[in-house]
C-alpha positions as YAML, in Angstrom:
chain: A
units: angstrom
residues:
- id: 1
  name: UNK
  ca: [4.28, -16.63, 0.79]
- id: 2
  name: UNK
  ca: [3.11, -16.93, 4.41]
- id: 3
  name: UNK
  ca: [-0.25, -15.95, 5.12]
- id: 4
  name: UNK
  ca: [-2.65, -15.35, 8.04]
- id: 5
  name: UNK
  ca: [-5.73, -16.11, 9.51]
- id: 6
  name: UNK
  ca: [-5.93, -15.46, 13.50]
- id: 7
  name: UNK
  ca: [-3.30, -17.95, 15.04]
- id: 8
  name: UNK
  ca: [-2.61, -20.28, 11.66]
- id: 9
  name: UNK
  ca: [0.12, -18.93, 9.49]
- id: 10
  name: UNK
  ca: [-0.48, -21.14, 6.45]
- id: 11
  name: UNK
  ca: [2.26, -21.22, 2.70]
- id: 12
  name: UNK
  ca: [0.17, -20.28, -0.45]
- id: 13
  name: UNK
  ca: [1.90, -20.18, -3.75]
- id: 14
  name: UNK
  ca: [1.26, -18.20, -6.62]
- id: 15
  name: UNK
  ca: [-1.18, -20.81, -8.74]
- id: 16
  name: UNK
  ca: [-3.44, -20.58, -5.82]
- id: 17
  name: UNK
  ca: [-3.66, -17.01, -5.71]
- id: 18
  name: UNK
  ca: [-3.89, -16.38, -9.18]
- id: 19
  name: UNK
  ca: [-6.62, -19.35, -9.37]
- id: 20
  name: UNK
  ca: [-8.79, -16.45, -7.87]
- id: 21
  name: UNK
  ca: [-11.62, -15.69, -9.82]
- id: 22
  name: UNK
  ca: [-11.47, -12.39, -8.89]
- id: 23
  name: UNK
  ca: [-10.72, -9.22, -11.65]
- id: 24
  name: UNK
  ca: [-9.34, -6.88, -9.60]
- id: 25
  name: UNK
  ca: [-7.04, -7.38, -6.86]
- id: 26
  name: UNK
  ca: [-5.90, -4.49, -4.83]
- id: 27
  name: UNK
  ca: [-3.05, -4.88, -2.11]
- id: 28
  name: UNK
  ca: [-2.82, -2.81, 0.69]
- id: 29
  name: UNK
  ca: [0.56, -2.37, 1.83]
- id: 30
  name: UNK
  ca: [1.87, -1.87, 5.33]
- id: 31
  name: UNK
  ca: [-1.54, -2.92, 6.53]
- id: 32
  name: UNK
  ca: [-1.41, -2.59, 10.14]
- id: 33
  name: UNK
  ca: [-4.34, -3.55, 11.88]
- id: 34
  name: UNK
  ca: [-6.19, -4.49, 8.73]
- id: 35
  name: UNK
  ca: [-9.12, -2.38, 9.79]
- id: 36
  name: UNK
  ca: [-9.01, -0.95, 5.88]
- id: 37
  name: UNK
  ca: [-9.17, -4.26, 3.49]
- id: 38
  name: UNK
  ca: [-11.50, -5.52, 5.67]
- id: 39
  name: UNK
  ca: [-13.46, -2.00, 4.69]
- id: 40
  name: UNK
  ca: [-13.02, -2.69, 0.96]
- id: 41
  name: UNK
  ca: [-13.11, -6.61, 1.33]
- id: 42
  name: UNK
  ca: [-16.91, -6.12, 2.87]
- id: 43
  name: UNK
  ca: [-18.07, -3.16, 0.92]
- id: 44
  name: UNK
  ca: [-16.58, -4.38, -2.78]
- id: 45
  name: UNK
  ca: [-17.36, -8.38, -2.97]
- id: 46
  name: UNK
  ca: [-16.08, -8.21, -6.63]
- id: 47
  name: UNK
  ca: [-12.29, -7.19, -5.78]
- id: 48
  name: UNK
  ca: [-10.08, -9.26, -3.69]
- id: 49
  name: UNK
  ca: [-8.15, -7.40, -1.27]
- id: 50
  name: UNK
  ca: [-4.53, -8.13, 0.18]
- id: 51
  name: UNK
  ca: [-3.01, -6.70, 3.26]
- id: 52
  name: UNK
  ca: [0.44, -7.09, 3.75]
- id: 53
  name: UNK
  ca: [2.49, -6.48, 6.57]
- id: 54
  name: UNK
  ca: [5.62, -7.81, 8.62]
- id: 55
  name: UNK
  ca: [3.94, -7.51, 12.27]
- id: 56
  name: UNK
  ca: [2.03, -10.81, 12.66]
- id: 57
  name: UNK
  ca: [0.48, -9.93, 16.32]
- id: 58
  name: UNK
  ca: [-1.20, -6.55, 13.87]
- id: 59
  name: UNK
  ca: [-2.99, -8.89, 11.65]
- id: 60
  name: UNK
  ca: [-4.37, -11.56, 13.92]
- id: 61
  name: UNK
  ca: [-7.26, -9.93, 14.98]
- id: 62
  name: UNK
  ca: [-8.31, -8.54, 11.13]
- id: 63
  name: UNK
  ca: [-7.52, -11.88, 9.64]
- id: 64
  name: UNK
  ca: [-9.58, -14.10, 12.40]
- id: 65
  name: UNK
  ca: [-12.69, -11.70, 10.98]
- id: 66
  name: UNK
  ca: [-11.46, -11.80, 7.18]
- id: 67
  name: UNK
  ca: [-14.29, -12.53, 4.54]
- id: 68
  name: UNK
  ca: [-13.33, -14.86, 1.34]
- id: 69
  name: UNK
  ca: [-12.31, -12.38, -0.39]
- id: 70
  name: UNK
  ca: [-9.41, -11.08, 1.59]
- id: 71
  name: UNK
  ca: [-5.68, -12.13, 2.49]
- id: 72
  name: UNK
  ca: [-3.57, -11.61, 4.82]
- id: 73
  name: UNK
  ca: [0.29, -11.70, 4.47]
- id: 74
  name: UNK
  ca: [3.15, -11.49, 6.60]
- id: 75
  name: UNK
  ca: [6.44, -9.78, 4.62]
- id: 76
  name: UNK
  ca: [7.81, -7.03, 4.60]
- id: 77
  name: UNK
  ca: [7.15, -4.01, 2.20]
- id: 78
  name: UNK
  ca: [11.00, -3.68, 0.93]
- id: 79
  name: UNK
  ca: [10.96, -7.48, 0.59]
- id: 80
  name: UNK
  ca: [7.39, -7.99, -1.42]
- id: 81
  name: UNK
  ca: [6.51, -11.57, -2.00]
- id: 82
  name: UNK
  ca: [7.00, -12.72, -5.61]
- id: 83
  name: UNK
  ca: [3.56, -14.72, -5.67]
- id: 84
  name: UNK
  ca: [2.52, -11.36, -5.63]
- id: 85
  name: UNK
  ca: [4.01, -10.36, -8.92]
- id: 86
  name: UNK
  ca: [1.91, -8.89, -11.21]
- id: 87
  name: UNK
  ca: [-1.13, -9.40, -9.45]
- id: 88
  name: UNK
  ca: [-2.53, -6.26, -8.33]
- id: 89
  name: UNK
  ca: [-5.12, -3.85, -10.17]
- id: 90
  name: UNK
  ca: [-4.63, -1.11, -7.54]
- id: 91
  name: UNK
  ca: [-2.20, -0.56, -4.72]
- id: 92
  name: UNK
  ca: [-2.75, 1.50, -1.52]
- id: 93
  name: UNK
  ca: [-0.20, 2.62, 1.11]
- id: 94
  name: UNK
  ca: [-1.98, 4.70, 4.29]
- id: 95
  name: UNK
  ca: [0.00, 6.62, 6.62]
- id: 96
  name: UNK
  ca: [3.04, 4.51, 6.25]
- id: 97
  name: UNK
  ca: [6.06, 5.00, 8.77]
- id: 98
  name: UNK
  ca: [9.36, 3.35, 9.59]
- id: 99
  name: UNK
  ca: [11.08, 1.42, 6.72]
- id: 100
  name: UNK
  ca: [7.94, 2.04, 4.43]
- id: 101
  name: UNK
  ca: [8.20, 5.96, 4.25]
- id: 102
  name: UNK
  ca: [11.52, 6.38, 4.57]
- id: 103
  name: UNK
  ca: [11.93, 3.96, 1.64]
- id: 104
  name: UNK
  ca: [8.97, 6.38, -0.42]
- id: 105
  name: UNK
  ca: [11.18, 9.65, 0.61]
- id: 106
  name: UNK
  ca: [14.75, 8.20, -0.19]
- id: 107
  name: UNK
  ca: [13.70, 6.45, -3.26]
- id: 108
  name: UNK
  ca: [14.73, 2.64, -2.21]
- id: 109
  name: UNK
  ca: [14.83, 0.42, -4.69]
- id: 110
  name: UNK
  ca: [14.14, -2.85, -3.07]
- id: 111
  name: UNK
  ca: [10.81, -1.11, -2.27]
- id: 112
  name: UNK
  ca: [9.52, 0.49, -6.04]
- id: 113
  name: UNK
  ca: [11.23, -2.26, -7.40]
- id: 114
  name: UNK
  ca: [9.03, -4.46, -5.26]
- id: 115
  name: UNK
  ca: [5.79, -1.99, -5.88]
- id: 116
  name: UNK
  ca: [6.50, -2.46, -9.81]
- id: 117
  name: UNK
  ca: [6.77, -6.03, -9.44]
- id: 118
  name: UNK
  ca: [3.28, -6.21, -8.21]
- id: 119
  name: UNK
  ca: [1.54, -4.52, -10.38]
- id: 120
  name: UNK
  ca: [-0.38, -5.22, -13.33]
- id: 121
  name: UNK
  ca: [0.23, -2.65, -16.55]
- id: 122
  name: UNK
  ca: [-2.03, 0.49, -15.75]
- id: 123
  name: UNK
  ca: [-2.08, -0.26, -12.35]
- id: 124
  name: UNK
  ca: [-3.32, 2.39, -9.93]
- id: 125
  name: UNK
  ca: [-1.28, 3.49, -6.53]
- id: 126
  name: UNK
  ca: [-2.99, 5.49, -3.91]
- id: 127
  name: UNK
  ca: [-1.10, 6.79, -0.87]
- id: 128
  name: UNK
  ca: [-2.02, 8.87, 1.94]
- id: 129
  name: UNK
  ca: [0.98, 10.60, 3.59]
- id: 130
  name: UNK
  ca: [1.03, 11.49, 7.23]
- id: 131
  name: UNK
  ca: [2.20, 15.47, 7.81]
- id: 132
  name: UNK
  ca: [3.37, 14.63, 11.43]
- id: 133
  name: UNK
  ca: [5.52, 11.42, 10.49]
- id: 134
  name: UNK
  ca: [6.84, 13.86, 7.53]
- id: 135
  name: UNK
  ca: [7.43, 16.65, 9.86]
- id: 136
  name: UNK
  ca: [9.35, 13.89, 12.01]
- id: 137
  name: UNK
  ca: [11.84, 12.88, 8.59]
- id: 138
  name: UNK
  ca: [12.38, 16.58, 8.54]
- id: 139
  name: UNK
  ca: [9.87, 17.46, 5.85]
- id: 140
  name: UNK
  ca: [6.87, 19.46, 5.98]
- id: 141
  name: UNK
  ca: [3.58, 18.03, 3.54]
- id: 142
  name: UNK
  ca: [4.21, 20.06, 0.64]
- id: 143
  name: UNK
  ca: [8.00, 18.51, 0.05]
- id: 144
  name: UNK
  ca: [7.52, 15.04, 1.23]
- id: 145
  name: UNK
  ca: [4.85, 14.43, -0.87]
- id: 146
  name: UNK
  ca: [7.21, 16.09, -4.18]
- id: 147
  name: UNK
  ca: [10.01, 14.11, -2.51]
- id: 148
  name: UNK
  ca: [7.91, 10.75, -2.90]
- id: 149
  name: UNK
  ca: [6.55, 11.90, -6.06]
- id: 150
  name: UNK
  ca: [10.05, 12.25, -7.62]
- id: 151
  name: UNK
  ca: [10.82, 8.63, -6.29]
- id: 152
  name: UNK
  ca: [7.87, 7.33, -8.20]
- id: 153
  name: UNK
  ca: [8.67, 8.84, -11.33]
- id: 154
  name: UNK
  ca: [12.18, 7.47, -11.32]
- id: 155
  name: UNK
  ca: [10.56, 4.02, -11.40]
- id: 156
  name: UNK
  ca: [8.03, 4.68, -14.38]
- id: 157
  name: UNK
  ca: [4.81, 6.16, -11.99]
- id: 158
  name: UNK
  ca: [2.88, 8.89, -13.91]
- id: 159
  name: UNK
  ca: [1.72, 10.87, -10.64]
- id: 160
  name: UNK
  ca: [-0.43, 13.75, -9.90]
- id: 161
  name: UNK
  ca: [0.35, 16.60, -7.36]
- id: 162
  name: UNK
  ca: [0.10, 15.91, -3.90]
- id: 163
  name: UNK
  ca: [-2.90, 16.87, -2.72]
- id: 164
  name: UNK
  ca: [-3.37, 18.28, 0.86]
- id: 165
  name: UNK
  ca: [-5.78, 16.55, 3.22]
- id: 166
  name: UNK
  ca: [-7.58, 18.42, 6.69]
- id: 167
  name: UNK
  ca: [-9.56, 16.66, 9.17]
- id: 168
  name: UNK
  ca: [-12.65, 16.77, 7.75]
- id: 169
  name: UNK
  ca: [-11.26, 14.76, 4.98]
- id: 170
  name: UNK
  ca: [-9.35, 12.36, 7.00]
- id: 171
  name: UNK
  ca: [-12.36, 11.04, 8.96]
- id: 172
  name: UNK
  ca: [-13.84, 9.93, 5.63]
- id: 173
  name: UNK
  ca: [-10.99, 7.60, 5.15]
- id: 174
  name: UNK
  ca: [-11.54, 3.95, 6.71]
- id: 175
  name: UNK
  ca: [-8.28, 3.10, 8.82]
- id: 176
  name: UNK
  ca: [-7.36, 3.93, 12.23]
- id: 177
  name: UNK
  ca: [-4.79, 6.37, 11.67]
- id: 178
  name: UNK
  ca: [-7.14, 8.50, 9.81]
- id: 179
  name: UNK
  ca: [-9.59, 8.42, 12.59]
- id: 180
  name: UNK
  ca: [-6.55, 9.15, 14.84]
- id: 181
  name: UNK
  ca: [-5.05, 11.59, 13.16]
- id: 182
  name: UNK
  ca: [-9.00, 13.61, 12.16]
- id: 183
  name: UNK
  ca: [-9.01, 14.22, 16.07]
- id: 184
  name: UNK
  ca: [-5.14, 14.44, 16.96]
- id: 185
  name: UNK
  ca: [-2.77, 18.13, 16.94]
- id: 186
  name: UNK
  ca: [-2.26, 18.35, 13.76]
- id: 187
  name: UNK
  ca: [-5.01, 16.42, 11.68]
- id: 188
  name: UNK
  ca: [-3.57, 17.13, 7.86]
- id: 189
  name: UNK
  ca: [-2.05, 15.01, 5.32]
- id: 190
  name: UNK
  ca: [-1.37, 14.17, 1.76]
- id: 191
  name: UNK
  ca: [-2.69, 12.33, -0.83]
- id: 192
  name: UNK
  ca: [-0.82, 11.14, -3.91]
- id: 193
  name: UNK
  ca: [-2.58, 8.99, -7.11]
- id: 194
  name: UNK
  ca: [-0.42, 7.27, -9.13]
- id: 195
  name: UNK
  ca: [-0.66, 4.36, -12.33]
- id: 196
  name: UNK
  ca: [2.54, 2.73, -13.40]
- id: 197
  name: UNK
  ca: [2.89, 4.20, -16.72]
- id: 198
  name: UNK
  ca: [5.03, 2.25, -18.69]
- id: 199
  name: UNK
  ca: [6.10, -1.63, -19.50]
- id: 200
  name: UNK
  ca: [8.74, -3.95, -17.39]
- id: 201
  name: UNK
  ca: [10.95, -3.98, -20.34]
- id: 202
  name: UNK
  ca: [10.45, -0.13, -21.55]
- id: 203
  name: UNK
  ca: [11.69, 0.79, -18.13]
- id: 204
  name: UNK
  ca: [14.41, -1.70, -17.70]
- id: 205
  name: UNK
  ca: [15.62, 0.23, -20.89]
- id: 206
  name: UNK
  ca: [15.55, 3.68, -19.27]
- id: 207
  name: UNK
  ca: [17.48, 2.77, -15.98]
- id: 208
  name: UNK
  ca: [19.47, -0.33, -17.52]
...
């Protein structure tokens, strides 16, 4: 698993990471610039937060400034590390476009396989949905969010209703596209919650 911090790309294996003595480990996926684990990193000392992305020039700057308690990966979302596996306590995905919400709409397996793969059992998913990158794939809020809630089900998510976000909302969320979007043409978007709701093997029984 290649990792970042400013201009050093350095391997860390799974031992290592799981050698943390941290509790909870959330992973932020499709980080970008990083601006929101180093949020939670700073303002929660007791969690250890992961951002991954594939762009290494996006995390450079976030990971030069990381405290101990964060990581930053290079990989991309449909391709999740597999030191990763099992490790996270929560999962967050904010704003996500290209690859990473087309693969939330269409249901790609490479990607919720690689979310499930992640996660610890009772895991929690949070993921805020862009309406103008929706509008963009040809969906408005409402059924992209049902779209990507349908995808998460398939792959043993219990999820609740998507939940419509307006500006006033967004600016209270701690990444850059939020603060973008609060002040942009069209500042809505959606919010899913999710926990994986059932075991590796009960759900390799359902699809298998």
């Amino acid at each position: 698993m290649v990792c970042i911090r400013g201009k050093t790309s350095t391997n860390i294996d799974a031992d290592i990471l799981r050698a943390t003595a941290y509790r909870d480990v959330l992973i932020d996926v499709g980080t970008g610039d990083g601006r929101y684990v180093l949020h939670v990193a700073r303002t929660c000392p007791e969690m250890f937060v992961v951002g991954v992305d594939a762009c290494r020039d996006n995390l450079r700057k976030a990971s030069r400034k990381s405290p101990e308690n964060a990581l930053f990966v290079i990989a991309n979302a449909l391709a999740l590390p597999g030191e990763l596996g099992g490790t996270a306590s929560k999962i967050t995905i904010n704003f996500p476009w290209g690859s990473l919400l087309t693969g939330l709409l269409d249901g790609e397996p490479a990607l919720l396989e690689g979310l499930r793969a992640i996660t610890r059992p009772g895991a929690e998913m949070e993921i805020l949905l862009n309406a103008g990158a929706l509008t963009e794939a040809g969906y408005t809020p409402q059924s992209g969010g049902t779209r990507v809630v349908s995808a998460l089900h398939e792959y043993g998510f219990a999820v609740g209703d998507p939940l419509p976000l307006d500006a006033r909302r967004l600016r209270q969320c701690h990444t850059t596209w939020a603060k973008r979007l609060a002040h942009g043409r069209d500042p809505r978007a959606v919010y899913l919650e999710a926990r994986l709701s059932c075991s590796s093997e009960k759900f390799n029984l359902v699809r298998g």
